[in-house]
DSSP file (Angstrom, degrees, kcal/mol; ACC not computed):
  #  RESIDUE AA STRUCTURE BP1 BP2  ACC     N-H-->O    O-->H-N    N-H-->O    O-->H-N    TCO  KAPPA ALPHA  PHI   PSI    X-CA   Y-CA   Z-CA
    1    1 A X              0   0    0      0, 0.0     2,-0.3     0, 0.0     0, 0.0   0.000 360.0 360.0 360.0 129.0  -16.7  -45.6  -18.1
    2    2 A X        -     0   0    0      2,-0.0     2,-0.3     3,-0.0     0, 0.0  -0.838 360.0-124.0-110.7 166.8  -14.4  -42.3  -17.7
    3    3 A X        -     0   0    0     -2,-0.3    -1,-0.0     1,-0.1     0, 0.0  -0.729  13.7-146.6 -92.5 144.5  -14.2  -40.6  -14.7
    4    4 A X    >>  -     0   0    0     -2,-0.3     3,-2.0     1,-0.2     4,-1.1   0.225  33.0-167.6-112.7  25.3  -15.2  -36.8  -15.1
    5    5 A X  G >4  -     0   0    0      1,-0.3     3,-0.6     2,-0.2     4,-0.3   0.056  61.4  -3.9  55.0-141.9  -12.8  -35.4  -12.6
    6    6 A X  G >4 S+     0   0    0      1,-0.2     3,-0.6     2,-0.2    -1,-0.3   0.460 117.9  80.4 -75.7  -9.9  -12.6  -32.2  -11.1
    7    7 A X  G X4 S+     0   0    0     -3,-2.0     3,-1.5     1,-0.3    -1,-0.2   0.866  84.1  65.5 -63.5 -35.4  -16.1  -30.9  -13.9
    8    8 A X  G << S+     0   0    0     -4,-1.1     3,-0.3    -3,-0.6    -1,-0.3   0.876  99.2  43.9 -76.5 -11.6  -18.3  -32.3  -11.9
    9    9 A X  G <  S+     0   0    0     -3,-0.6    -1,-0.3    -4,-0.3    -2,-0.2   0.203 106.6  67.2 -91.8  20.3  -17.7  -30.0   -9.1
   10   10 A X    <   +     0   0    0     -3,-1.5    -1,-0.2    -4,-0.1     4,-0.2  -0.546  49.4 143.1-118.7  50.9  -17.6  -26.8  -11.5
   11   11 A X  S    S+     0   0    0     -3,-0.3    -4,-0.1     1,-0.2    -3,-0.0   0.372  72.7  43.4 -72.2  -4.9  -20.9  -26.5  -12.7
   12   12 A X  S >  S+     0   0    0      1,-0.1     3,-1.7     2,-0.1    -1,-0.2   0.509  85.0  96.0-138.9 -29.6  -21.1  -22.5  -12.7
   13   13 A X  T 3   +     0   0    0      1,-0.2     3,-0.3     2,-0.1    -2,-0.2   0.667  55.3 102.3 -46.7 -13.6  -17.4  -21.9  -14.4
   14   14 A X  T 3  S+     0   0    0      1,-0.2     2,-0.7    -4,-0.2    -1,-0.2   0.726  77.3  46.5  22.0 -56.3  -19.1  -21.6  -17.5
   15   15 A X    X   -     0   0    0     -3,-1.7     3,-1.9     1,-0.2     4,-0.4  -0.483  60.4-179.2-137.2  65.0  -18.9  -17.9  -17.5
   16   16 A X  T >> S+     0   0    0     -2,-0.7     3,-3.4    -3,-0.3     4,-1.1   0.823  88.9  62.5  -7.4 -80.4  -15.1  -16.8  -16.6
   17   17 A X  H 3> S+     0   0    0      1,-0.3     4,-3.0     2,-0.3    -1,-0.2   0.701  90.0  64.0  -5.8 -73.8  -16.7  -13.3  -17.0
   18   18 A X  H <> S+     0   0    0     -3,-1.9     4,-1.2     1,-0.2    -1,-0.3   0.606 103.5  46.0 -23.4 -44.2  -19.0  -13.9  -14.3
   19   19 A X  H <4 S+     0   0    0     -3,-3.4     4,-0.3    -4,-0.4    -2,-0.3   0.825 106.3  55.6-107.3 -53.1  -16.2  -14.1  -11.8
   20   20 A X  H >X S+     0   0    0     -4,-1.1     4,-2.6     2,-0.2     3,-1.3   0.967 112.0  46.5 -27.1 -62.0  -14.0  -10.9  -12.9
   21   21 A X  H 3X S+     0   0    0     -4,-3.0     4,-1.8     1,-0.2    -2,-0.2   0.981 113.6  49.6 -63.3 -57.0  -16.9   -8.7  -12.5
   22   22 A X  H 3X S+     0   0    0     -4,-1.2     4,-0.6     2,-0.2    -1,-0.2   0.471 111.9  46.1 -24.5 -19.1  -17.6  -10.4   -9.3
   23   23 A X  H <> S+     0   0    0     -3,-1.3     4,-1.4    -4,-0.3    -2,-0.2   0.799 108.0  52.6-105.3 -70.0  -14.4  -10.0   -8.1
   24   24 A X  H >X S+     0   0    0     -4,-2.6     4,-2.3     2,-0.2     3,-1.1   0.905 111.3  52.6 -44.2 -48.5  -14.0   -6.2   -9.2
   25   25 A X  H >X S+     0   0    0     -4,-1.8     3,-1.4     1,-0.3     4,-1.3   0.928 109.8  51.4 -76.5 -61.2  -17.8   -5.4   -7.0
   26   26 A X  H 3X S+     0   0    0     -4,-0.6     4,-1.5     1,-0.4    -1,-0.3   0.597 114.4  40.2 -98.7 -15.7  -16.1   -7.1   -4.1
   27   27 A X  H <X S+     0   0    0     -4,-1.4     4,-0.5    -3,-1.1    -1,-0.4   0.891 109.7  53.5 -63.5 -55.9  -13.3   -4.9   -4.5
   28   28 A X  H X< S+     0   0    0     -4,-2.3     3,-0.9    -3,-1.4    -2,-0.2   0.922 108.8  51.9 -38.1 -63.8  -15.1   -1.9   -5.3
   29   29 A X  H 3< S+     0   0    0     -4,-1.3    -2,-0.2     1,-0.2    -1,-0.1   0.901 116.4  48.0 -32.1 -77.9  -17.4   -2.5   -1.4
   30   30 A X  H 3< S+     0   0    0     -4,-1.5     2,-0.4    -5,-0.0    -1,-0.2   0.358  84.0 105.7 -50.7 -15.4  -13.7   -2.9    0.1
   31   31 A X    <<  -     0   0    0     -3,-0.9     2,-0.2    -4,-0.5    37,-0.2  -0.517  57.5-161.7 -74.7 111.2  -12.1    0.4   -1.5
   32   32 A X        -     0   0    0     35,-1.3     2,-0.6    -2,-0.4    35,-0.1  -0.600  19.9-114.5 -62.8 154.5  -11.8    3.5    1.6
   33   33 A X        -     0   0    0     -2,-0.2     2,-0.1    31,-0.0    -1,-0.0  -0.773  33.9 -97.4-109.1 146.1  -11.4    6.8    0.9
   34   34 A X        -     0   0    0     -2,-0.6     2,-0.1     1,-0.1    35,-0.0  -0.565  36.4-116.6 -86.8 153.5   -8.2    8.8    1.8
   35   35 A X        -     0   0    0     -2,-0.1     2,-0.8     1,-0.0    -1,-0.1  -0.151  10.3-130.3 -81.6 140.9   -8.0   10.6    4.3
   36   36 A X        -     0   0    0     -2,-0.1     2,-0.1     1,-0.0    -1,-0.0  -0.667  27.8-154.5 -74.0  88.6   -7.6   14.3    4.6
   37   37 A X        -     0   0    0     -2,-0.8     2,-0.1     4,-0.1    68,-0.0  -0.373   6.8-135.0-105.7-174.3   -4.6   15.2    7.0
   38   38 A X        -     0   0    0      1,-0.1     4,-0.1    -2,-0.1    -1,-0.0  -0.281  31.4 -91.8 -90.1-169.6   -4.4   18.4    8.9
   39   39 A X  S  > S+     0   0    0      1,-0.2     4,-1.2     2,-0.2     5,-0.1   0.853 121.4  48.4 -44.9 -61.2   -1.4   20.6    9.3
   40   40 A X  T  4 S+     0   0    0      1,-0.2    -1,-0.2     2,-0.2     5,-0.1   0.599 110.8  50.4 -73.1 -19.3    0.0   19.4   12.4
   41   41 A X  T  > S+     0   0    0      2,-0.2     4,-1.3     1,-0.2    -1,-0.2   0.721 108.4  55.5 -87.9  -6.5   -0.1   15.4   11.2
   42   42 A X  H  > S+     0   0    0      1,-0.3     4,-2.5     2,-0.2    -2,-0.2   0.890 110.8  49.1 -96.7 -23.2    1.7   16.4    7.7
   43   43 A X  H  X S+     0   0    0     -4,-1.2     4,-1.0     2,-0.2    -1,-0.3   0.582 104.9  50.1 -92.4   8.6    4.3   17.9    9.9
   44   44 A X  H  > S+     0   0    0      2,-0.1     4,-0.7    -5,-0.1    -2,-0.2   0.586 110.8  54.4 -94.4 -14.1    4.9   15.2   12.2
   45   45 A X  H  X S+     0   0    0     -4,-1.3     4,-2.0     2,-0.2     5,-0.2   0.878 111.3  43.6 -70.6 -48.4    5.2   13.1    9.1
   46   46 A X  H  X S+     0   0    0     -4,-2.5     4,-2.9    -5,-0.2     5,-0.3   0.985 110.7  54.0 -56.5 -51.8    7.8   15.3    7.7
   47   47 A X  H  X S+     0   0    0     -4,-1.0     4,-4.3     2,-0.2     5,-0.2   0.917 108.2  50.4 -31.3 -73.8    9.4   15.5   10.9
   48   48 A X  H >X S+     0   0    0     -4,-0.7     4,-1.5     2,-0.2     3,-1.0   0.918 112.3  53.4 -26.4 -88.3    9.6   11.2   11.2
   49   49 A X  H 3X S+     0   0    0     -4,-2.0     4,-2.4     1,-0.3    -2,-0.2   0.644 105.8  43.5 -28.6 -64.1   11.1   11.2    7.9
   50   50 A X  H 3X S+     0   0    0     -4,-2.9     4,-1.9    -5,-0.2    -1,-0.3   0.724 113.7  53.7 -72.9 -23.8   13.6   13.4    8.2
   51   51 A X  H <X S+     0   0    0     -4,-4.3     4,-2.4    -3,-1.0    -2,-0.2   0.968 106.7  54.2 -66.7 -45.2   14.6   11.8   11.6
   52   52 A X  H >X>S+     0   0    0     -4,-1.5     4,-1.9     2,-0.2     5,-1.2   0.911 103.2  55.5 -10.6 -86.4   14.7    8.5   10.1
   53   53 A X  H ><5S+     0   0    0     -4,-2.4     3,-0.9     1,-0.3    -3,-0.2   0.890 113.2  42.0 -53.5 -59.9   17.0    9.5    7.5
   54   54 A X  H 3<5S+     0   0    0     -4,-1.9    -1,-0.3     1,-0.2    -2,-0.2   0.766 110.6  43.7 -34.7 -49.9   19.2   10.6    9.8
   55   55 A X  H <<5S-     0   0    0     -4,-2.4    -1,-0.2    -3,-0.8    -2,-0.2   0.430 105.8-115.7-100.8  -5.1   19.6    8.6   12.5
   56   56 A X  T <<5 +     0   0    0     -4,-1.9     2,-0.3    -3,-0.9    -3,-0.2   0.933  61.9 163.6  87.8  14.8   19.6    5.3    9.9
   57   57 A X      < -     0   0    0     -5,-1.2     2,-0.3    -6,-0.1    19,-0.2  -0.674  43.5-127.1 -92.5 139.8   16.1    3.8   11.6
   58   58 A X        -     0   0    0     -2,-0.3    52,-4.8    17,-0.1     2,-0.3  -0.421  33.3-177.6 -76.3 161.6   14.0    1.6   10.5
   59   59 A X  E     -AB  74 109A   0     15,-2.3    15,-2.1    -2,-0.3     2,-0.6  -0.881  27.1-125.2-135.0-174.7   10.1    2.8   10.4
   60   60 A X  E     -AB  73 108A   0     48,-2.8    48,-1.8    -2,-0.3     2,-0.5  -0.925  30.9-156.3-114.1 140.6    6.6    1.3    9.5
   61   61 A X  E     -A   72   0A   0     11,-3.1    11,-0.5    -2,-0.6     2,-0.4  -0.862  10.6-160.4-116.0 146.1    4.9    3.4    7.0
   62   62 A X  E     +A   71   0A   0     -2,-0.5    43,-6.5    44,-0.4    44,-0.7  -0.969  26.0 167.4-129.6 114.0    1.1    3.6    6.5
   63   63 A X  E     -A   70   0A   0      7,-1.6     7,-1.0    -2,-0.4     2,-0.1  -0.930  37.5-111.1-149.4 152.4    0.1    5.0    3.0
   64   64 A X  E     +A   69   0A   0     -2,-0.5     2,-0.2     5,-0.2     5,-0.2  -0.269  37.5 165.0 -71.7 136.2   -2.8    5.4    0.7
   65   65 A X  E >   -A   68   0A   0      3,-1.7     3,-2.8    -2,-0.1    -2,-0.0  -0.850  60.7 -36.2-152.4 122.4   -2.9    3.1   -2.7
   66   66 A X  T 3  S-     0   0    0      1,-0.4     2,-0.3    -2,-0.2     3,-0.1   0.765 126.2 -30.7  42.7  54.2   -6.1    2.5   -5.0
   67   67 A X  T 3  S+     0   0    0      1,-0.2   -35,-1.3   -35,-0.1    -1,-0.4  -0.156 126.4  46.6 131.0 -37.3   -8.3    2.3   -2.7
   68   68 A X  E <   -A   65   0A   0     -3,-2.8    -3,-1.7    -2,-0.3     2,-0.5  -0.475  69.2-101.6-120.2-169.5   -6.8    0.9    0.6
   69   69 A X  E     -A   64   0A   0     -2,-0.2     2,-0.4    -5,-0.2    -5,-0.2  -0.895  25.0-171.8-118.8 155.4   -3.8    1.3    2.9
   70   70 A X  E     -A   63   0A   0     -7,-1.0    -7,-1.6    -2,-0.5     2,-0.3  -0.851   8.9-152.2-130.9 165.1   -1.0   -0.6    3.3
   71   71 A X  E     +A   62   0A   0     -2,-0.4     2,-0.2    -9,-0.2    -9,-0.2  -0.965  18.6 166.8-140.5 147.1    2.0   -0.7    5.9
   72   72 A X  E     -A   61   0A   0    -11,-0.5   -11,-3.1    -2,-0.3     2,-0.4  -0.804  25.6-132.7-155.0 173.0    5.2   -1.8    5.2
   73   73 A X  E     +A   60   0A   0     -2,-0.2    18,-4.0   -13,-0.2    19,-0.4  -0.993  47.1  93.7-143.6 133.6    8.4   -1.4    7.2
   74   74 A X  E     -AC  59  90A   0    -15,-2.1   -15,-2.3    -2,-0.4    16,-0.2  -0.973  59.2 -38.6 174.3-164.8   11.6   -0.3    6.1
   75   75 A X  E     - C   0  89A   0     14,-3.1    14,-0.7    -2,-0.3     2,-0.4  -0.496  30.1-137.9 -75.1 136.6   14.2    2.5    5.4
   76   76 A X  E     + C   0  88A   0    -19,-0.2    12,-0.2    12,-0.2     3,-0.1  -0.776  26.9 168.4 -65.4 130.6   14.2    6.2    4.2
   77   77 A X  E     +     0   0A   0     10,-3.6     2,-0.2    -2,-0.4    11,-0.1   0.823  65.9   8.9-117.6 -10.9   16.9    6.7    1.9
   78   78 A X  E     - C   0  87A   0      9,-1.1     9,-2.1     2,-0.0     2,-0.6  -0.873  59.2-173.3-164.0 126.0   16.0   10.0    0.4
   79   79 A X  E     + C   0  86A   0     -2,-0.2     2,-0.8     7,-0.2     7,-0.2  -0.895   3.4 178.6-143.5 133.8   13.2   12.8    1.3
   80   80 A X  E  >> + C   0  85A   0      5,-2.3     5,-3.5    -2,-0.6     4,-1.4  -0.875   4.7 179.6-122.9  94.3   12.3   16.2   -0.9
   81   81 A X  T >45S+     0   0    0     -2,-0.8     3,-0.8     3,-0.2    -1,-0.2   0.989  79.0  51.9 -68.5 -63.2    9.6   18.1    0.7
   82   82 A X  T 345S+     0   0    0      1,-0.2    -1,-0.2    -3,-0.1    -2,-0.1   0.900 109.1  41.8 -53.2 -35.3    9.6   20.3   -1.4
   83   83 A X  T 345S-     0   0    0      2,-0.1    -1,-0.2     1,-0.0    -2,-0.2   0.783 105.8-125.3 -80.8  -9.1    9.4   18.5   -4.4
   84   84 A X  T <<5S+     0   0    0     -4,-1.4    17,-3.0    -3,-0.8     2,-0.4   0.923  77.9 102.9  87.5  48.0    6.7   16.1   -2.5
   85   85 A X  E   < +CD  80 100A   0     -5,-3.5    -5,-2.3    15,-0.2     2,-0.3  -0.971  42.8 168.0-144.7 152.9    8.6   13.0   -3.3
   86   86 A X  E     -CD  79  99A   0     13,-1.3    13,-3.9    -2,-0.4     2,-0.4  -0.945  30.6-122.1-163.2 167.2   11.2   10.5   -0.8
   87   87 A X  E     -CD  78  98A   0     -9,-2.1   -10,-3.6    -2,-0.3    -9,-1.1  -0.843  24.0-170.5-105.1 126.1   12.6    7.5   -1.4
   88   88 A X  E     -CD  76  97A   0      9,-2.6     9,-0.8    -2,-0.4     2,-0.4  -0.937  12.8-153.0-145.1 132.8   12.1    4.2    0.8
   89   89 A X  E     -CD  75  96A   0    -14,-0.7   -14,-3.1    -2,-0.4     7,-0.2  -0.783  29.0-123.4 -94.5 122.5   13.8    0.8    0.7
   90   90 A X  E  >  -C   74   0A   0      5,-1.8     4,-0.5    -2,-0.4   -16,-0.2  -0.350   4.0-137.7 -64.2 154.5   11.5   -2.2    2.2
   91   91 A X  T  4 S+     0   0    0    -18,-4.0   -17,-0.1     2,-0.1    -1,-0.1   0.674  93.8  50.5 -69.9 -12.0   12.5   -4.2    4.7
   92   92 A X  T  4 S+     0   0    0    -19,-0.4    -1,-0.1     1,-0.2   -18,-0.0   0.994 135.9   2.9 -75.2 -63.2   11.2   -7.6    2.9
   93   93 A X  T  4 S-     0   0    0      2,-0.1    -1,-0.2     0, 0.0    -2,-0.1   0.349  93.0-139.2-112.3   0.3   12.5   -7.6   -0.3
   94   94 A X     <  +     0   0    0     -4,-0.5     2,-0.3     1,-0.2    -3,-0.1   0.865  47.1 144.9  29.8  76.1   14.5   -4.1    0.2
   95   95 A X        -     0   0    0     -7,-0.1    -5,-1.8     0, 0.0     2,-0.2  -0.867  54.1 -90.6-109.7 159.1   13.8   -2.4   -3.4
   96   96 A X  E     -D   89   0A   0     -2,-0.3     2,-0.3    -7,-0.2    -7,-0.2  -0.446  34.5-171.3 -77.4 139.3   13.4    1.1   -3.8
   97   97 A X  E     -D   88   0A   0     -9,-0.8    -9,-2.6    -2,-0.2     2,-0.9  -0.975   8.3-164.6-142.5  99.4   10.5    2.4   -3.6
   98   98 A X  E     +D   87   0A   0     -2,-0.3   -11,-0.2   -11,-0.2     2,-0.2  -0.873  29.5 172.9-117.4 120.8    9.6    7.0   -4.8
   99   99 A X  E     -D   86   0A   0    -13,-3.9   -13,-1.3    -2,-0.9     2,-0.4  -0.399  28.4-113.5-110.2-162.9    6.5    7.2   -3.2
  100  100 A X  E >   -D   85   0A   0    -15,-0.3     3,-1.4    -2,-0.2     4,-0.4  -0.955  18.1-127.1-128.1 127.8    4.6   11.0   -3.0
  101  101 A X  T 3  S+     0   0    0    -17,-3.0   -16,-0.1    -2,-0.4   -17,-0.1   0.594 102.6  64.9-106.4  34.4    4.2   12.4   -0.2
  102  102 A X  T 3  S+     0   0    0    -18,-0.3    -1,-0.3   -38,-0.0   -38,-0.1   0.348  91.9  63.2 -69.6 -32.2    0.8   13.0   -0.4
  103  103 A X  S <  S+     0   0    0     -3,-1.4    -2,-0.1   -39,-0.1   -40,-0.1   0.864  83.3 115.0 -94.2-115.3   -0.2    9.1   -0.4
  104  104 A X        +     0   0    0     -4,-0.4   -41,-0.2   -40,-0.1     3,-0.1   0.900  32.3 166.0  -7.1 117.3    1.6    9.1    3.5
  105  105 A X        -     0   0    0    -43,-6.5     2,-0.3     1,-0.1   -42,-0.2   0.338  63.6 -10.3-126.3  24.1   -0.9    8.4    6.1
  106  106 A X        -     0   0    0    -44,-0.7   -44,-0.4   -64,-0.0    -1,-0.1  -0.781  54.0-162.4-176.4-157.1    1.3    7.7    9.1
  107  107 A X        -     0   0    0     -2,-0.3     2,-0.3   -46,-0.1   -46,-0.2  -0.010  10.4-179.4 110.0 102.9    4.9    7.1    9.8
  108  108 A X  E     -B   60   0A   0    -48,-1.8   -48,-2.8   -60,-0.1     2,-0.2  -0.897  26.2-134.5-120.0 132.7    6.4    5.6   12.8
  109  109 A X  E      B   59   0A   0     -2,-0.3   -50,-0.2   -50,-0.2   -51,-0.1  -0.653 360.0 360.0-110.2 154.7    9.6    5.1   13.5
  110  110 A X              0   0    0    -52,-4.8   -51,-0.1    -2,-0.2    -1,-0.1   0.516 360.0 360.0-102.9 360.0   10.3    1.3   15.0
């Protein structure tokens, strides 16, 4: 007699398939839509930024990506308003990071 291990509790893995698409809807539900900001928040963001860079602080940044937001906390190392673009090194793993600054939905310095 063999023993049939971990199958007998995987009666519905059959159909890999099944479970990607499942996976994408539950993703899909989860997904927000970005936010619009006014005048006054996109220049208190700018504002942050460029203090930041200066003064060498860290901050926590809050920014739209596919569908959700994320925060991460770390450094400004480089910020072009005009060209809509800066640079930030994470705290975790510190890699560089050219975000847009259009994706920014908060910025707080820590």
């Amino acid at each position: 007699m063999e023993h049939r291990g971990m199958k007998k509790w995987r009666p519905f893995a059959t159909l890999p398939e099944q479970y990607i698409e499942l996976k994408e809807i539950i993703n899909k539900q989860s997904e927000v839509a970005q936010p619009i900001l006014t005048e006054e928040q996109m220049e208190q963001i700018n504002f942050t930024l460029i203090e930041a860079l200066h003064s060498n602080k860290k901050v926590y940044l809050t920014y739209y990506k596919q569908g959700q937001y994320i925060t991460e906390t770390g450094f400004i190392q480089f910020v072009d308003s005009l060209g809509g673009l800066f640079v930030f090194i994470d705290d975790v793993f510190e890699l560089k990071n050219k975000m847009r600054l259009s994706e920014l939905i908060d910025v707080r310095l820590a």
